[in-house]
C-alpha positions in Angstrom: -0.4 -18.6 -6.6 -3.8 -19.9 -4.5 -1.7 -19.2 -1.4 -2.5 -16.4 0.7 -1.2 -14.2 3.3 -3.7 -13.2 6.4 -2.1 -10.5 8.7 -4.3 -9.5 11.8 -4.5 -7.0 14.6 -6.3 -7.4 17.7 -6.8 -4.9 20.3 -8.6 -5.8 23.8 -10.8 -4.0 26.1 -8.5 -1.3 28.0 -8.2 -2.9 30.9 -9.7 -6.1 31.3 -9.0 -8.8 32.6 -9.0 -11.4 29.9 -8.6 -8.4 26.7 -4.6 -10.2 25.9 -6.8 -13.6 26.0 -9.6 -12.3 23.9 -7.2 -11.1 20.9 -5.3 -13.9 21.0 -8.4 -15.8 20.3 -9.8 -13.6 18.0 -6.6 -13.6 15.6 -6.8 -17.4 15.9 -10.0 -18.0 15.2 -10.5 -15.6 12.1 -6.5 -17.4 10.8 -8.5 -21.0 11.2 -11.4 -19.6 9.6 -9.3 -18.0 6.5 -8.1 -21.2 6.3 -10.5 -23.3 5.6 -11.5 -20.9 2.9 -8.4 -20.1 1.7 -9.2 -22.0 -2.1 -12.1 -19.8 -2.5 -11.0 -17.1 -0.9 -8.0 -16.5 -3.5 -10.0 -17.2 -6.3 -12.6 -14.5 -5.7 -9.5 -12.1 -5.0 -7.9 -12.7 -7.9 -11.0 -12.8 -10.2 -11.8 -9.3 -8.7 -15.2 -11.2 -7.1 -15.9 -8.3 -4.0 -19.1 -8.4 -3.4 -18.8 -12.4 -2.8 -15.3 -11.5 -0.6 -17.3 -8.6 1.1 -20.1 -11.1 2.1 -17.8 -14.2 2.6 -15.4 -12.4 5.3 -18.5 -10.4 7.1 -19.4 -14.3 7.6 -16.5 -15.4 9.0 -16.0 -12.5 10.8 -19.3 -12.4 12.5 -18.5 -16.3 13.4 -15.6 -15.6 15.4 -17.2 -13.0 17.4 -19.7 -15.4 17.8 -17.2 -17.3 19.4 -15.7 -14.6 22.0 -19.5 -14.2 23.0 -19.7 -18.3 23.8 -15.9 -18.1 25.6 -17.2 -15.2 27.6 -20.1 -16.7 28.9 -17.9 -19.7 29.6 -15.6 -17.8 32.0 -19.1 -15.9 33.4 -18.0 -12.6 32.1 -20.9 -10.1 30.4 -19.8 -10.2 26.2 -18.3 -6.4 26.4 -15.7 -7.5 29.2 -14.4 -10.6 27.0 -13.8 -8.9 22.9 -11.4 -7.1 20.9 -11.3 -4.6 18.0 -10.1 -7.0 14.8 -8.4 -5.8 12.0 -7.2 -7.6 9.0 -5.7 -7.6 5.8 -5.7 -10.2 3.3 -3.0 -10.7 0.6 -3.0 -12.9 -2.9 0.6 -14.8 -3.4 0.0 -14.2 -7.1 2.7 -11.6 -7.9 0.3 -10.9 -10.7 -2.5 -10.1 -8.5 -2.3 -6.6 -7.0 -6.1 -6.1 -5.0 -5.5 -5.4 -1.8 -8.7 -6.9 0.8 -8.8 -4.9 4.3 -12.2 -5.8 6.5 -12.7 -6.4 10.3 -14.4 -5.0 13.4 -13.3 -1.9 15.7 -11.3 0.9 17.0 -7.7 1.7 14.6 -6.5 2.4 11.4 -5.8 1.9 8.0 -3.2 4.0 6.1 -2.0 3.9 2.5 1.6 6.0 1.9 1.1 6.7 -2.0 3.8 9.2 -3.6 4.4 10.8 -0.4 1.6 11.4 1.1 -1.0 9.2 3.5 -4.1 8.2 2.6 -6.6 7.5 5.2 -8.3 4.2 4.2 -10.9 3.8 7.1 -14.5 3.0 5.9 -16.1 6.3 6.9 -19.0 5.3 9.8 -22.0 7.4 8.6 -22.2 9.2 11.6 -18.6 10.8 11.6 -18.0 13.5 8.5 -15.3 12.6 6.0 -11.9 13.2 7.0 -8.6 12.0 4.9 -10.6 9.3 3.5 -12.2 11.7 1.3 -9.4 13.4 -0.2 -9.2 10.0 -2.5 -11.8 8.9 -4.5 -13.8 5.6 -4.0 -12.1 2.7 -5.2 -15.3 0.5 -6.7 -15.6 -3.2 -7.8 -17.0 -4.4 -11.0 -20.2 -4.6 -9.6 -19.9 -0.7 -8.4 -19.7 -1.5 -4.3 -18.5 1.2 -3.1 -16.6 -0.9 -0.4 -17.1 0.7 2.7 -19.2 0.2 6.1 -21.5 -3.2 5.5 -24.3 -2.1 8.2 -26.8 -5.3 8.1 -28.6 -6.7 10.7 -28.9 -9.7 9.1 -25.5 -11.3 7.6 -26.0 -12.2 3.7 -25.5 -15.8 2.5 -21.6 -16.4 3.0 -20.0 -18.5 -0.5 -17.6 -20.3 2.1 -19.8 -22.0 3.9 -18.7 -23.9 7.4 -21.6 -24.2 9.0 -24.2 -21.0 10.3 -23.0 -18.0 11.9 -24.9 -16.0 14.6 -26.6 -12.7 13.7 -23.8 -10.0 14.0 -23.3 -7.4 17.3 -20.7 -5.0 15.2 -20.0 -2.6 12.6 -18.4 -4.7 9.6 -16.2 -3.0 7.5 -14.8 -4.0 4.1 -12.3 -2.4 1.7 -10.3 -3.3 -1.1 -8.1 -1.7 -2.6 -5.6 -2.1 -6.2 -1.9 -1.8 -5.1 0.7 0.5 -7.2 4.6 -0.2 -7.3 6.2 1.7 -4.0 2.8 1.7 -2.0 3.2 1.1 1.8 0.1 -0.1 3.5 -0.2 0.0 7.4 -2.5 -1.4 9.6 -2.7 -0.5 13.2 -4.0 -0.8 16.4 -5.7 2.3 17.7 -3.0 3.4 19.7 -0.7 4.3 16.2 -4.3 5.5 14.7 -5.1 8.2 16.9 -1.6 10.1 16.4 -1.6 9.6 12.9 -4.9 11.1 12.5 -4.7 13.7 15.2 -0.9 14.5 15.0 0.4 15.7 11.6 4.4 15.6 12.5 3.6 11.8 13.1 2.9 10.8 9.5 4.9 13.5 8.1 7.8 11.9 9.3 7.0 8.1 8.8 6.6 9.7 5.0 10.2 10.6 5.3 11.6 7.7 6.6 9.5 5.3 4.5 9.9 6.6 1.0 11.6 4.5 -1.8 13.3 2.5 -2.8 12.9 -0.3 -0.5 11.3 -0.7 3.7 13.2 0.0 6.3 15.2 -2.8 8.5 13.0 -4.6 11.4 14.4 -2.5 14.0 14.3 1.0 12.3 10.9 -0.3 11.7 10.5 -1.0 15.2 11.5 2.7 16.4 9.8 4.3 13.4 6.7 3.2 15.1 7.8 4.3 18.7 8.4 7.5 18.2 7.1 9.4 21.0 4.4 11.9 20.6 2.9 14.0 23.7 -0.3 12.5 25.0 0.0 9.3 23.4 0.5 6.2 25.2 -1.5 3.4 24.5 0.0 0.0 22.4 1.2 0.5 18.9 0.8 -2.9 17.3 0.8 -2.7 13.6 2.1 -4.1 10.5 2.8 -2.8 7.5 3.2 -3.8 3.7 5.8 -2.4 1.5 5.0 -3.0 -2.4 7.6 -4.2 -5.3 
């Protein structure tokens, strides 16, 4: 029941040199990191605890972008030629436990399929107006956090310790979320994002091929995720989460 399931997304710089190496890294560094804190990590999941998870992962987060900033400098390249956009989701093993914990750094997307329909999870940035996110209301903690953009110069106190992070160069954001029976969550680079949010046969007809009872085989799933829409190119790594 303490175990946990991590699942990342890492998209590099279009076009640089090192932006495979630099998500590769990324995803590894924020799975060791998890790790380490997986004990405290589930408990504060499955005690409902989200302002300590909200704090906790900005920490860790900020700490492994830390590290793409040290590997950069090691290979002599500027910071902005050696990161990644970082996306994650975080799962409880507790069949019992059904909060759902999104947070990273970056370009894609974040996509709830709820009776039918998609819901746009993305943490609205302050700046933008509120799209599809808004059509569903807030989902709040106990403590009332809204769960959206954590804008801080300075990173709070992290419960999960492992040492001092460096001051963070990124918008944080943080969302959890409770999981109903028949939900399908989907995380995705930016290159699914944009034609989901810019494209409305896209969704339209994931919605049709991914409505109950049950997910699709892996390689339907596969070419559910290729279909081709006009103007679209770019990679379409995601993963997705179908619930009992």
């Amino acid at each position: 029941e303490s175990a946990l399931v991590l699942v990342a997304v890492a998209g590099g710089v279009r076009g640089g040199e090192g932006a495979h190496l630099a998500a590769a890294d990324a995803c590894r560094w924020i799975g060791g990191a998890v790790a380490r804190s997986h004990a405290r990590l589930s408990e504060d999941i499955r005690a409902g605890r989200r302002a300590d998870l909200k704090s906790g992962l900005h920490r860790l987060t900020d700490r492994t972008y830390g590290k793409l900033r040290a590997r950069a400098a090691e290979l002599g390249l500027a910071p902005q030629e050696y990161t990644t956009s970082l996306r994650c989701l975080l799962l409880s093993a507790d069949p019992d436990c059904r909060t759902r914990v999104f947070f990273g750094v970056g370009s894609g997307g974040l996509f709830r399929l709820r009776d039918g329909r998609w819901q746009d999870l993305e943490p609205v940035i302050p700046e933008q107006q509120p799209s599809a996110a808004a059509d569903s209301p807030a989902e709040e903690g106990a403590d009332g956090d809204r769960l959206t953009m954590d804008l801080q110069i300075t990173t709070p106190p992290s419960p999960y310790g492992d040492g001092p992070a460096p001051p963070p160069a990124e918008l944080f954001r943080f969302r959890a979320s409770v999981a109903r029976p028949d939900d399908t969550l989907l995380l995705c680079s930016n290159g699914l994002a944009e034609p989901m949010r810019g494209e409305p046969e896209l969704p339209a007809e994931l919605a049709e091929r991914w409505r109950p009872p049950g997910p699709p085989g892996l390689p339907a799933f596969l070419a559910d995720t290729q279909l081709r829409i006009k103007g679209y190119a770019d990679d379409r790594t995601c993963a997705a989460v179908w619930e009992a």
